[in-house]
C-alpha positions as CSV (number, residue, x, y, z in Angstrom):
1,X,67.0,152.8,108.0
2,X,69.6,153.9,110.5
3,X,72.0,155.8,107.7
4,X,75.8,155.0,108.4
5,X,75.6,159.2,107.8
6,X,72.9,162.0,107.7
7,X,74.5,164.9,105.7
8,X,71.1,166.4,105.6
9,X,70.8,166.5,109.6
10,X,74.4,167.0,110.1
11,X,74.8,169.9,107.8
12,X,71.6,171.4,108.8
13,X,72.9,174.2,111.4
14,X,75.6,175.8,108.6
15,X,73.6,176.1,105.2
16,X,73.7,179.9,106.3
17,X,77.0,179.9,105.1
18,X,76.6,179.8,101.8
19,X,74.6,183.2,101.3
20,X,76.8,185.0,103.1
21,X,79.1,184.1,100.8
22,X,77.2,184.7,97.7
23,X,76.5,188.3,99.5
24,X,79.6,189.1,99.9
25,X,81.2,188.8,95.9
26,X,84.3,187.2,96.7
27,X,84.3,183.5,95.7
28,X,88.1,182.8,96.2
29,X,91.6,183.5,98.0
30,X,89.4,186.0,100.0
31,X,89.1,186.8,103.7
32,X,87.0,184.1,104.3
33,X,89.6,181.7,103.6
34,X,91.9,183.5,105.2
35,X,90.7,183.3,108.8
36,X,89.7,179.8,108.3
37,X,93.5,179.3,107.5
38,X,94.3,181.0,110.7
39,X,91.6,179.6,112.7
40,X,92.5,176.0,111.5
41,X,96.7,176.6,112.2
42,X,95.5,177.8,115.9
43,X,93.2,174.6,116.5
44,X,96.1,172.5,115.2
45,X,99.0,173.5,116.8
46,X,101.0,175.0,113.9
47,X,102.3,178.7,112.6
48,X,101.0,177.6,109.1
49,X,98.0,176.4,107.4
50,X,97.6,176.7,104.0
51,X,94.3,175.8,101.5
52,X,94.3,173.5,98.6
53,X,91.5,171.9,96.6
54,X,91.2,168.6,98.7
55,X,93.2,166.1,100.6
56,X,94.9,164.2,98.1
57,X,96.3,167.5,96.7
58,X,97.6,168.3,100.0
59,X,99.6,165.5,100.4
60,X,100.5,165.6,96.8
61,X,102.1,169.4,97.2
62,X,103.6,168.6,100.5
63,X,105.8,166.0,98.5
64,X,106.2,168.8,95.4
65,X,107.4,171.5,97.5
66,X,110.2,168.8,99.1
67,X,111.0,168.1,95.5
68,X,111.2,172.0,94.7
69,X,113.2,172.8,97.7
70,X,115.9,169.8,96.8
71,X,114.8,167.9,99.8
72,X,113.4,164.9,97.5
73,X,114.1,164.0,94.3
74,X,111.7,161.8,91.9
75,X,112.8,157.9,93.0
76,X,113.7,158.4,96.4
77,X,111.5,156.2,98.9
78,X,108.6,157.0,100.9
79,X,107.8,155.0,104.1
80,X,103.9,154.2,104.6
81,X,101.6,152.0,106.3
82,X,100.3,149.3,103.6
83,X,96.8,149.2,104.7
84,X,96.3,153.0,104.2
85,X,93.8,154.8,101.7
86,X,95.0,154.7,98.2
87,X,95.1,158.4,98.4
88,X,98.0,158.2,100.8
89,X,100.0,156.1,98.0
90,X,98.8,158.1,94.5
91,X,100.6,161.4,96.4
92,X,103.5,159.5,97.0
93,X,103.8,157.8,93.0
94,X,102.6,161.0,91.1
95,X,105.7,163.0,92.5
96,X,108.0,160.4,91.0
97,X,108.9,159.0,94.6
98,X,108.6,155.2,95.8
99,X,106.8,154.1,97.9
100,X,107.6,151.3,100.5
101,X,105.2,149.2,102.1
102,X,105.4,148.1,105.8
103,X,102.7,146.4,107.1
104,X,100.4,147.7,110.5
105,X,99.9,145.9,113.9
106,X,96.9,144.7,114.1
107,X,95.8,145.8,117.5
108,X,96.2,149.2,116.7
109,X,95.4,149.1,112.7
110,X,98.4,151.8,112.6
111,X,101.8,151.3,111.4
112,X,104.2,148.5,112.5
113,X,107.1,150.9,114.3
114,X,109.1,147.9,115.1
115,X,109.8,147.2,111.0
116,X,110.5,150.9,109.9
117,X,114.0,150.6,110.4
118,X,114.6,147.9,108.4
119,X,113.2,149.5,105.6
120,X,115.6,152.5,105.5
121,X,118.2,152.4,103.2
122,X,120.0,155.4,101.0
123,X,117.1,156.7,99.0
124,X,114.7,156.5,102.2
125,X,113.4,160.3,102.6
126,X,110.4,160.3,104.6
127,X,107.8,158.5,106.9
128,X,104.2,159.1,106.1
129,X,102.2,158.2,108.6
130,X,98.2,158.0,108.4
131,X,95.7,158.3,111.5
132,X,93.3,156.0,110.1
133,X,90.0,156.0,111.2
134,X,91.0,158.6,113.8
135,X,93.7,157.2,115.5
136,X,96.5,158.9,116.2
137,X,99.8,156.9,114.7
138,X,102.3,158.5,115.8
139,X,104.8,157.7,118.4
140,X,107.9,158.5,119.8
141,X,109.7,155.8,118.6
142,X,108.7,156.7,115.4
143,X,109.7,160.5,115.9
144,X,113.2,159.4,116.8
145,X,113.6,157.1,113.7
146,X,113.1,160.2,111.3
147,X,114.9,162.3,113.5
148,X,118.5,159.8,113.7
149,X,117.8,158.9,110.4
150,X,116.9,162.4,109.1
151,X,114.1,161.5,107.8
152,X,110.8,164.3,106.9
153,X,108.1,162.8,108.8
154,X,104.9,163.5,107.3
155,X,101.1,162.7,108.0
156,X,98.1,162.2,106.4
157,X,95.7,163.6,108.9
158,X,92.7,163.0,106.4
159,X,90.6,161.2,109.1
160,X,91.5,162.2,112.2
161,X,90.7,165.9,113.1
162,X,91.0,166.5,116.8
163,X,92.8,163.3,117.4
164,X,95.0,164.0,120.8
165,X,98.4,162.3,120.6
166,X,99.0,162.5,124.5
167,X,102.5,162.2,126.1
168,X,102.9,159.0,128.1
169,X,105.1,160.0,130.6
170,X,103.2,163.4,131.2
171,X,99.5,162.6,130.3
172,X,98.5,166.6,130.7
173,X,100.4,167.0,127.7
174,X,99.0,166.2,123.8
175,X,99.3,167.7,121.1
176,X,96.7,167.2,117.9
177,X,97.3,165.2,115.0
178,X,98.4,167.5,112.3
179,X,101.0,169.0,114.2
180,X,103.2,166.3,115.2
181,X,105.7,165.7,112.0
182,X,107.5,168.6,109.8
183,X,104.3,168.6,107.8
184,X,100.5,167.4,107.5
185,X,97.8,166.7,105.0
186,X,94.1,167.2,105.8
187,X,90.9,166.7,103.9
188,X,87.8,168.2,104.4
189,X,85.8,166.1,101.8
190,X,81.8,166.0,102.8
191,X,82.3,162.8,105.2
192,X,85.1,163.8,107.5
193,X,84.7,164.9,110.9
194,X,85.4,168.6,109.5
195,X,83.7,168.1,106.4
196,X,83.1,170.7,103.4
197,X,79.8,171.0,101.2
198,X,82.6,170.2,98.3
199,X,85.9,169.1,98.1
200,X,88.6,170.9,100.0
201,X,91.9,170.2,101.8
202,X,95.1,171.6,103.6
203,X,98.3,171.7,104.8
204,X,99.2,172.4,108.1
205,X,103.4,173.3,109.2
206,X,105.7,174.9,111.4
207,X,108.1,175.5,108.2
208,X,107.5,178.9,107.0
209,X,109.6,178.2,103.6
210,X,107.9,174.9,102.7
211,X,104.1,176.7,103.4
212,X,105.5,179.2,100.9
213,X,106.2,176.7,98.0
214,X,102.8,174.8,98.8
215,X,100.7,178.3,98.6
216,X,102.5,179.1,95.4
217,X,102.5,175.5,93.7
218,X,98.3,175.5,94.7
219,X,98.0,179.0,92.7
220,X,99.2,177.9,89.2
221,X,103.2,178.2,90.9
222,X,102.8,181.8,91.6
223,X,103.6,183.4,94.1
224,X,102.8,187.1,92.0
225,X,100.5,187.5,90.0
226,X,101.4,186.3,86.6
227,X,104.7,185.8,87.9
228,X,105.6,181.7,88.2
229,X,107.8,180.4,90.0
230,X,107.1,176.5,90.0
231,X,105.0,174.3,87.3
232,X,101.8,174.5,89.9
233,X,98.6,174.0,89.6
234,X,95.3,174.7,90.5
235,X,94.5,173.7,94.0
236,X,92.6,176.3,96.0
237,X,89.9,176.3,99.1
238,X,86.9,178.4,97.5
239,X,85.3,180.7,100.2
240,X,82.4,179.0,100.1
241,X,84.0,176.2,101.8
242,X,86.0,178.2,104.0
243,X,82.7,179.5,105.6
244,X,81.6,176.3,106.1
245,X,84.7,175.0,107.8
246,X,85.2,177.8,109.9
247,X,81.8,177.6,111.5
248,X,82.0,173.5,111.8
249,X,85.7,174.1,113.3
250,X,84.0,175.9,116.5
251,X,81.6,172.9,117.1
252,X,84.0,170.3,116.4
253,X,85.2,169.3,119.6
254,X,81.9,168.6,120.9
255,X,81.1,166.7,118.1
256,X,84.0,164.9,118.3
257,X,83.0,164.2,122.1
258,X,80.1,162.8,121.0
259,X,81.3,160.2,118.6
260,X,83.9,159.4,122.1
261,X,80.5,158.9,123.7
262,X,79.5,156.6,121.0
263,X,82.5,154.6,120.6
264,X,82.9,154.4,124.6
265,X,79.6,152.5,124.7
266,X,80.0,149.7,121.5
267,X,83.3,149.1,123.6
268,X,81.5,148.4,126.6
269,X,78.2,147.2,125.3
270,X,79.4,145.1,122.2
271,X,80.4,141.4,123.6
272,X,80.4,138.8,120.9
273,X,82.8,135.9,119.6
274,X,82.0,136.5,116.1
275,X,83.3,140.3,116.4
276,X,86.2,141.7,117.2
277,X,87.2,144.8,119.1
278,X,91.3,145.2,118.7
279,X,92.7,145.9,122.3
280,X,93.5,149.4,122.1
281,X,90.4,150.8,121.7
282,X,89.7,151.2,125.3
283,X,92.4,152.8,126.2
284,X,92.7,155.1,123.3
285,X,89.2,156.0,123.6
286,X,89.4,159.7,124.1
287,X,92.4,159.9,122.2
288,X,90.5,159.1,118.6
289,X,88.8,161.7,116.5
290,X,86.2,158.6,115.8
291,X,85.9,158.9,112.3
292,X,85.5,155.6,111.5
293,X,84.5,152.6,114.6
294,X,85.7,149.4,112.6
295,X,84.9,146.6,113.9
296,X,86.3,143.5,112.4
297,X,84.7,139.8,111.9
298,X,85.8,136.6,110.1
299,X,81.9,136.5,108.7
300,X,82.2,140.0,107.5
301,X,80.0,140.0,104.6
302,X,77.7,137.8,106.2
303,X,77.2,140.6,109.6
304,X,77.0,143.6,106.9
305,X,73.9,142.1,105.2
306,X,72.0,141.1,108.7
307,X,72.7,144.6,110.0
308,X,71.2,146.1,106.5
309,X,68.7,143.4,106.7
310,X,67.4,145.3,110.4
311,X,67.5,148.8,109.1
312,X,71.3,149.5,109.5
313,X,73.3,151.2,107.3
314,X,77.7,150.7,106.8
315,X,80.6,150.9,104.9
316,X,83.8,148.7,104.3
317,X,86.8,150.4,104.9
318,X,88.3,149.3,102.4
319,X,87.5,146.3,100.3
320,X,90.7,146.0,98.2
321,X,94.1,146.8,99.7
322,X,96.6,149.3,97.8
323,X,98.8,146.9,97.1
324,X,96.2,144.5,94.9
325,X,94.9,147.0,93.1
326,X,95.0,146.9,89.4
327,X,96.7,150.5,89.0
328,X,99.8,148.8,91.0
329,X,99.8,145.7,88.8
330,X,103.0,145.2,89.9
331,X,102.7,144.8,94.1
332,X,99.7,142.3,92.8
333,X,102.1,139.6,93.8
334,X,103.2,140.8,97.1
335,X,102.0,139.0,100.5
336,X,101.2,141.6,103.6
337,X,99.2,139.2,105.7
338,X,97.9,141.7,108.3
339,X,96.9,144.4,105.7
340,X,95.0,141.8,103.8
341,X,93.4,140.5,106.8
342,X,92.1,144.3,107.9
343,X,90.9,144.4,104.6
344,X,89.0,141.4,104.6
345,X,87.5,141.2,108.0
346,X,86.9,145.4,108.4
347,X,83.4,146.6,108.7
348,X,82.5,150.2,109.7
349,X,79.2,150.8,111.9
350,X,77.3,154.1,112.4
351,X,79.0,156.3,114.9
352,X,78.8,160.2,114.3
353,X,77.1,162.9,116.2
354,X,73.6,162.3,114.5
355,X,72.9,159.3,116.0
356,X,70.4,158.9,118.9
357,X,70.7,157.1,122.1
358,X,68.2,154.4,121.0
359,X,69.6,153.8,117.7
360,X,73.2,153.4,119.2
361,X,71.5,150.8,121.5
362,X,69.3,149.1,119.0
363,X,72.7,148.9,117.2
364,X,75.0,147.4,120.2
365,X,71.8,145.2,120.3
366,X,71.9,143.8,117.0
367,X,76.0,143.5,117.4
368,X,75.2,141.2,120.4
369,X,72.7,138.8,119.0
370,X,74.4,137.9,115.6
371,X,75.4,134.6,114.9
């Protein structure tokens, strides 16, 4: 079987890590996550990074601190792509905040740009966009929305670590994802590109006053000990993952050229009716962190069991859109065409730096002679 991913044989160079740690006697807010903070700001782009317990919590205090700094208030809209990861959403709704769905283009499986606009009214605070599956979302046209319309525009950069966004009218420029918008959520659970042995997550900014509130609303809402500023919580990278990260950090961009490798060949290789490759994917090849290579098929189901039935492992990302799902009873009723046709046709294949050459052929193979 041809696992969609080997933790064992991708986590096999850093399992080091962990004694050092246990050597060293200092299991949290140490040195070790303290350089991985620093590390992780300098790979990003941005004067701030700061820890938390895992993605969703990073999102989650990004929106908190907002709140705390009278940026936000509970019932004030959030902007967001409707075909994201629930995650994304449960930030949004456990600040007390709204969010509004606005369906993706297809082609791209990002955000629709072209309907933000209309969605802006009075209580409209902030764009949240999400690189799914590695892409990178953002655009220009989306930067100047937020900034005419003064708008925070934040992302959820859960999937896509080392995802360029390159300038189109200079292609020698890019920046990374996570350091586009006024502020960024990452996770580092087990399957991400820059994944932990545990849960963990960050934030990443160029705003020294919001990294503040985040830090302190991660450590109970102190900012001294036993002195509380905020009604926090307890949100904090241990330093056993903050080992692991920084040593995974330094090998991530050829990893991340490797899954480009990957991906490069199912877009060449893969020809076939019954599957389809959206448009961009060529061209924003070495642009995407990888983390995911959906492929989409009106047979879905039908593909996933053939390719388990020849020794192949995937994953659906994701079965059941946000907005049918039973803990938002009340979008149950709402029709987004495009989202629900992602969700229904998406299937994710194998495509990670533990793969061979043969088993990305046999793969392609099999792609080519379903029917």
């Amino acid at each position: 079987m041809i696992k969609y991913l080997d933790f064992k044989e991708i986590n096999k160079p850093y399992e080091h890590a962990a004694d050092e740690v246990m050597r060293s006697g200092w299991y949290l807010k140490g040195d070790y996550t303290r350089r991985f903070e620093e590390a992780y700001a300098e790979y990003i782009g941005t004067k701030y990074c700061v820890g938390c317990g895992n993605g969703l919590d990073a999102l989650t205090l990004i929106f908190r601190a907002y709140i705390e700094l009278g940026v936000m208030a509970p019932g004030d809209e959030v902007i967001v792509p409707a075909n994201t990861y629930i995650a994304s959403i449960l930030a949004i709704t456990e600040c007390g905040l709204k969010p509004v769905l606005i369906e993706p283009k297809f082609d791209t499986l990002q955000i629709n740009e072209d309907l933000i606009e209309n969605a802006i009214n009075d209580r409209t605070r902030a764009v949240m966009i999400v690189h799914l599956y590695g892409f990178c979302a953002y655009t220009q046209k989306i930067a100047d929305i937020c900034y005419y319309n003064n708008l925070k525009l934040i992302e959820d950069n859960a999937q896509a670590h080392g995802a360029w966004y390159l300038d189109p009218d200079s292609m020698l420029k890019g920046r990374f994802t996570g350091s586009l918008g006024d502020a960024a959520g990452h996770s580092f659970y087990p399957t991400k590109n820059l994944g932990a042995f545990g849960d963990a997550g960050a934030v990443t900014t160029n705003d020294e006053k919001l990294a503040k509130v985040i830090e302190s609303l991660g450590n109970y809402g102190s900012s001294h000990k036993y002195v509380f500023d905020y009604i926090g919580r307890n949100s904090r990278m241990d330093e056993l993952q903050a080992a692991i990260l920084s040593m995974k950090l330094l090998n991530l961009p050829l990893d991340n050229e490797i899954r480009g490798d990957i991906a490069y060949r199912y877009i060449s290789d893969v020809k076939n009716p019954n599957i389809i490759l959206p448009e961009s994917y060529e061209e924003r090849c070495w642009q995407s962190a990888w983390h995911i290579f959906p492929i989409f098929s009106p047979c879905r189901d039908r593909l996933q069991a053939y390719l388990k039935d020849n020794g192949v492992e995937t994953q659906i990302h994701y079965p059941i859109p946000p907005h049918k799902q039973k803990c938002y009873k009340e979008w149950n009723n709402l029709e987004l065409p495009i989202t629900e046709l992602i969700h229904e046709q998406e299937l994710s294949i194998p495509c990670n730096q533990a793969l061979t050459y043969d088993e990305v052929s046999y793969i392609a193979d099999l792609l080519n002679s379903f029917r």
